[in-house]
C-alpha positions in Angstrom: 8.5 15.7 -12.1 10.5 14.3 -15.1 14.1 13.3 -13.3 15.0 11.0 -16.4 19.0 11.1 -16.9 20.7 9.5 -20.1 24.0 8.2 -19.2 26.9 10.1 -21.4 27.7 7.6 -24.2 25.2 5.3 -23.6 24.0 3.2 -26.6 21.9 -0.1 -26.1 23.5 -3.2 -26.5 20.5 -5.2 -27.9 18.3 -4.0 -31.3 15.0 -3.5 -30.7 13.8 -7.1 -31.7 16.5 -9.0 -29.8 15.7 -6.6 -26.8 12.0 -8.4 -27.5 13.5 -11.9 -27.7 15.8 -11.2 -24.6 12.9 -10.4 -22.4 10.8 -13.6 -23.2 14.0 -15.7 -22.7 15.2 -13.9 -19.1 11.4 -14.1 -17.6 10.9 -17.6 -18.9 14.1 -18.8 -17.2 14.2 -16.9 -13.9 10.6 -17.7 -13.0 11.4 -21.7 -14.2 14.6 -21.5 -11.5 12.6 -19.3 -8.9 9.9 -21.8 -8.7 12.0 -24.9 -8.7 14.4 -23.3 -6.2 11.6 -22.4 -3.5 9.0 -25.3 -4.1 6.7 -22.1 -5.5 3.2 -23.3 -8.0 2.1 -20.3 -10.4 -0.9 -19.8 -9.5 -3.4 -16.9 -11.2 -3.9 -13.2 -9.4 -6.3 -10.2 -9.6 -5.7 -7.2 -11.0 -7.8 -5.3 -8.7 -9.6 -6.4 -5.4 -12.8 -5.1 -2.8 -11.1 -2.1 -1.2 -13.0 -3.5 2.1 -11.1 -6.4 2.5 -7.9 -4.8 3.5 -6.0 -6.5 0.9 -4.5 -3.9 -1.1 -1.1 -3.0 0.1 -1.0 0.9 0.6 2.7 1.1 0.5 3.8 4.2 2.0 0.4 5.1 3.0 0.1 8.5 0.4 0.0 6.8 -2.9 -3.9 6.8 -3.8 -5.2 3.8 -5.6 -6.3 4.2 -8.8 -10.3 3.0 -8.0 -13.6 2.6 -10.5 -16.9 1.2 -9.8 -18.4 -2.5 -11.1 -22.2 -1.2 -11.9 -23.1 -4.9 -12.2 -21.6 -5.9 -9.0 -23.1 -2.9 -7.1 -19.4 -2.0 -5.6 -16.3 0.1 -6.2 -13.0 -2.0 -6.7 -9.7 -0.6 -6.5 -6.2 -1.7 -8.4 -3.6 -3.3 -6.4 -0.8 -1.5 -5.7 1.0 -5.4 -4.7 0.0 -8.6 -3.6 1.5 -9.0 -0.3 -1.5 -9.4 1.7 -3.6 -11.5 -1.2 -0.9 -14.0 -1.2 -0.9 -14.5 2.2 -5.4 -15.1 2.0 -4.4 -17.6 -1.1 -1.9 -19.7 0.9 -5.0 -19.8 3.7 -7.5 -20.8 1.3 -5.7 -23.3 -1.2 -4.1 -24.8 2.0 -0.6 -24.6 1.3 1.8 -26.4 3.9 5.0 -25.0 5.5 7.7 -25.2 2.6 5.6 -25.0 -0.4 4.3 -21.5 -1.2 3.2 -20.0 -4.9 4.2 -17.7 -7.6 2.2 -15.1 -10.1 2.8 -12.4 -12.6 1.8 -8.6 -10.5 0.6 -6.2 -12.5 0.1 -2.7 -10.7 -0.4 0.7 -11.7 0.9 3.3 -9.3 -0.5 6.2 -10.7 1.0 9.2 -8.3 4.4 7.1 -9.3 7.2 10.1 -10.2 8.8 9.4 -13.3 12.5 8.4 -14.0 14.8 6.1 -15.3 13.5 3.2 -12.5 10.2 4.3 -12.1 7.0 3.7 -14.6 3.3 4.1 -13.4 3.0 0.8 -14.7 4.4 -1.9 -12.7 5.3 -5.4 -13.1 6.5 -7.9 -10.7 6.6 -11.4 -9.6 5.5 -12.0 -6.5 5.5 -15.1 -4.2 5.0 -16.1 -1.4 5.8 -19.4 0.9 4.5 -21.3 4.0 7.0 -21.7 6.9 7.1 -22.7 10.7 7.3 -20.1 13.4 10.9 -21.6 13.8 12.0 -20.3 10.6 11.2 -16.5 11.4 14.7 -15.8 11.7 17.6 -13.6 10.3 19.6 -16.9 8.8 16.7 -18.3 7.5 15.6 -14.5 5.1 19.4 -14.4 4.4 19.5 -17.9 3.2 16.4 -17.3 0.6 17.7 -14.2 -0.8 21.0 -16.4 -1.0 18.2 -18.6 -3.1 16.8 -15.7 -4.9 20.6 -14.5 -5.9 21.5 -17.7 -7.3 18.5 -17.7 -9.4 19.0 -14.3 -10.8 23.0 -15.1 -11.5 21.5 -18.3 -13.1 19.2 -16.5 -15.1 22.1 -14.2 -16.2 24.2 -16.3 -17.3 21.8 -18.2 -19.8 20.4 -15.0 -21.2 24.5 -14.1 -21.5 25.3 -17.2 -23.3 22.5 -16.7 -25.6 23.8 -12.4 -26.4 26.7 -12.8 -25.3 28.0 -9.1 -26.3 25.6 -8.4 -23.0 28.8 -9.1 -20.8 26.1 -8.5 -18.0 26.6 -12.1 -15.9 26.4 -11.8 -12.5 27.4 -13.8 -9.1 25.5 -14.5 -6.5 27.6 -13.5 -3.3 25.2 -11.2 -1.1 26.4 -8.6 1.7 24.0 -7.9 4.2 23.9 -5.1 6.4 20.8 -3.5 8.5 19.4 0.0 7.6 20.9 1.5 11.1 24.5 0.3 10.2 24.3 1.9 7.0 23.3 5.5 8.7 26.0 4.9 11.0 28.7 4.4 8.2 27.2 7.3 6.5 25.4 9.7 9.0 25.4 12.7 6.3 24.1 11.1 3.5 19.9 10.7 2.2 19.0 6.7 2.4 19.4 6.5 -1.4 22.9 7.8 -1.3 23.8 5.3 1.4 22.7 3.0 -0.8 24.5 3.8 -3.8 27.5 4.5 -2.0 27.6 0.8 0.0 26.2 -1.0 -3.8 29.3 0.3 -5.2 31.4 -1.3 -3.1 29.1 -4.2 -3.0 27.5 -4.9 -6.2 25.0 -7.0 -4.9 23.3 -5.7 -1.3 20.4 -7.3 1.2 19.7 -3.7 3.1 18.1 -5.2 6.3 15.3 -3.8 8.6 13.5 -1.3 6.5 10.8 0.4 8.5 11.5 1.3 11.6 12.7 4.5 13.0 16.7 4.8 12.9 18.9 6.5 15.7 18.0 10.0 13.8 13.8 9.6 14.1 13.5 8.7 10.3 12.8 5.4 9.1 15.1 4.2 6.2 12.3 3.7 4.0 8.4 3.5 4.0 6.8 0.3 4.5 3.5 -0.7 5.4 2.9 -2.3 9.1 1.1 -4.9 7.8 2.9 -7.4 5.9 6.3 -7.6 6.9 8.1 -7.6 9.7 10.3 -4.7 9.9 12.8 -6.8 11.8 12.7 -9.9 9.6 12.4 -7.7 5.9 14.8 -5.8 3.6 15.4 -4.9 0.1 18.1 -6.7 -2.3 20.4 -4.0 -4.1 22.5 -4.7 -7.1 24.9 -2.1 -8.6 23.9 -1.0 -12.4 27.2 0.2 -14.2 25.2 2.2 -16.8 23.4 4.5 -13.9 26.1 3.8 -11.4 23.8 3.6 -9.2 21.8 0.7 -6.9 19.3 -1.1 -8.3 16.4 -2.3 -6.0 15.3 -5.3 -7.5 13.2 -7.2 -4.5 11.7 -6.0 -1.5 11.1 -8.9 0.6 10.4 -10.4 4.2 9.3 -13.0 6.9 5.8 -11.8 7.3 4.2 -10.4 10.2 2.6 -12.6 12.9 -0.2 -11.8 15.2 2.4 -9.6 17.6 4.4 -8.0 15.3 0.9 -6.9 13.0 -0.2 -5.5 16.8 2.7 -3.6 17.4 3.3 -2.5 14.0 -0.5 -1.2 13.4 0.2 0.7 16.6 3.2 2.3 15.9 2.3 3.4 12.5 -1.4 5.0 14.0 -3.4 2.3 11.6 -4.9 0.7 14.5 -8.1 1.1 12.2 -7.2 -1.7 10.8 -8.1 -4.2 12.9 -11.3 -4.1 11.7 -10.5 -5.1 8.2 -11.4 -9.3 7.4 -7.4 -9.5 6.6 -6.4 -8.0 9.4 -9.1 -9.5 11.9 -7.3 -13.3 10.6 -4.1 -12.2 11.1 -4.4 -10.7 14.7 -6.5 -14.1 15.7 -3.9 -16.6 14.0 -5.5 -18.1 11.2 -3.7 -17.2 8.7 -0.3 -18.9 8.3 2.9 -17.6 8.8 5.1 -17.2 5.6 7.8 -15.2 3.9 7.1 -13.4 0.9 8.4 -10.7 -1.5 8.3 -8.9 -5.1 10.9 -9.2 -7.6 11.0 -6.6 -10.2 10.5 -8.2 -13.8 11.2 -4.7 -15.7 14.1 -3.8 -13.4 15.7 -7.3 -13.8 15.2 -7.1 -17.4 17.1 -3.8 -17.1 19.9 -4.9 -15.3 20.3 -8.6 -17.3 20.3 -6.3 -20.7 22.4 -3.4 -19.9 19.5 -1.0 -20.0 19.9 2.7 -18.8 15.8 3.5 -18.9 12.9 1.1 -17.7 10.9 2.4 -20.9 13.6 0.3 -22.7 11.7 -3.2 -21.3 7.9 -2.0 -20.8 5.9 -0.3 -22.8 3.8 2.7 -20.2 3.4 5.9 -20.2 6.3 8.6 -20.4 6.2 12.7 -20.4 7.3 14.9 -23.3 10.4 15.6 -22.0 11.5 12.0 -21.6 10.5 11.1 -24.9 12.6 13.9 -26.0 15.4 13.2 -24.0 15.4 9.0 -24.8 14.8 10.0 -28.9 17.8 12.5 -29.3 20.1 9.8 -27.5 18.5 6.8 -29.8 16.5 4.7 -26.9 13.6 3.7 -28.2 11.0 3.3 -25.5 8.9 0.2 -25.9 
């Protein structure tokens, strides 16, 4: 279902071509600070992986992969939907110590995805992920990287600024944290996306903490999947977009589960068939090590960084008639 919305009197700030130009210049300079920032290597990733392996992330557990078969390889193979759990197995196998982790470039397509001015069946990410000691599985320690990841974005911002300067999109890098169940408390009556926008207006740039679990009214704040982060050590950072004046989530992010969290989480979630899986079997025997991870959202930074009202404005994918009718007659043109 089309939910596209074109802002009243919206008109890009960027032609076409320096739109192009801005986007090269933003991912090249984020991903440089990001990397320096949290001792991250780039390292290469698949696009799609062995469904049996347990290594696709299945999100919310309803989005269905899109899947083909590899005649020559005599097996199906199905495109990931993240790299949460493959980063984890790469950290095993390149043995990676505690403080040094790695980056890549995600590529996903999500293909029961709905459409709208955030969302794109096509989806592009960086994701990383990061060695650490059991000590470091703590609430300071995840506020102080997204402190890290902040910085880099209000960095990031303020080159790309000084280079387009009629942007006037530069942003700090002062985060607010507060957990899911204090934000149904301060707003009992509202769905979890208006909490959100409501709190990201107020506080343009939001860590929403402990997405997963069931709140005080039986629903969880969010989907996640049991079996990379732990829904006590996880959250999603939220900055305000003045053209949708609404909250943007750029990163969703955590300490990762360990061998008790993964058990509890399996059960709770009735994936307990799991265990079974060669990821999973690792994880519950603690081989693999523990780490923090997440996914930053390169279209929706580029979005945010370059005034943007539509996530076709940065990527090019796949859009429904009435979008393309909607973006033409206000002058976006979709990539």
């Amino acid at each position: 279902m089309n939910q596209t919305i074109i802002p009243a009197g919206y008109e890009p700030k960027l032609s076409l071509y320096e739109t192009q130009a801005a986007i090269s210049l933003l991912k090249r300079t984020f991903q440089d600070h990001l990397a320096q920032k949290l001792s991250l290597k780039r390292v290469s990733a698949p696009l799609f992986v062995d469904p049996k392996s347990g290594l696709n992330d299945d999100l919310n557990g309803v989005e269905r992969p899109v899947s083909f078969d590899i005649p020559a390889a005599g097996m199906d193979a199905q495109v990931v939907h993240s790299l949460a759990k493959w980063k984890r197995m790469a950290l095993y196998r390149y043995d990676f110590h505690p403080g040094k982790g790695i980056y890549t470039d995600m590529n996903a397509i999500r293909r029961d995805e709905e459409l709208d001015n955030l969302h794109s069946i096509y989806v592009d990410q960086w994701d990383w992920e990061r060695v650490i000691v059991r000590e470091m599985r703590t609430i300071p320690f995840l506020q102080s990287t997204v402190r890290d990841i902040a910085e880099c974005i209000s960095d990031a911002s303020l080159i790309v600024n000084g280079r387009y300067p009629k942007l006037r999109t530069q942003l700090g890098s002062d985060v607010t944290f507060i957990t899911s169940q204090e934000l149904l408390d301060r707003y009992p009556d509202k769905t979890p996306k208006e909490r959100e926008n409501a709190f990201v207006r107020e506080h343009p740039i939001t860590f929403l903490m402990g997405v997963g679990h069931k709140l005080s009214n039986g629903q969880p704040h969010d989907g996640r999947a049991p079996d990379y982060d732990d829904w006590n050590l996880n959250g999603d950072l939220l900055y305000y977009s003045p053209q949708l004046d609404r909250a943007i989530e750029i990163s969703s992010m955590g300490i990762r589960v360990d061998s008790e969290s993964l058990d509890r989480q399996l059960t709770l979630s009735g994936c307990d068939y799991r265990r079974e899986l060669p990821f999973h079997r690792m994880l519950l025997a603690g081989e693999l090590p523990l780490t923090i991870g997440g996914g930053i959202g390169q279209s929706r930074l580029c979005m945010l960084l370059l005034g943007k009202a539509h996530i076709g404005e940065v990527q090019s994918s796949i859009w429904d008639a009435d979008t393309q009718r909607k973006c033409r007659e206000a002058g976006i043109t979709l990539l």
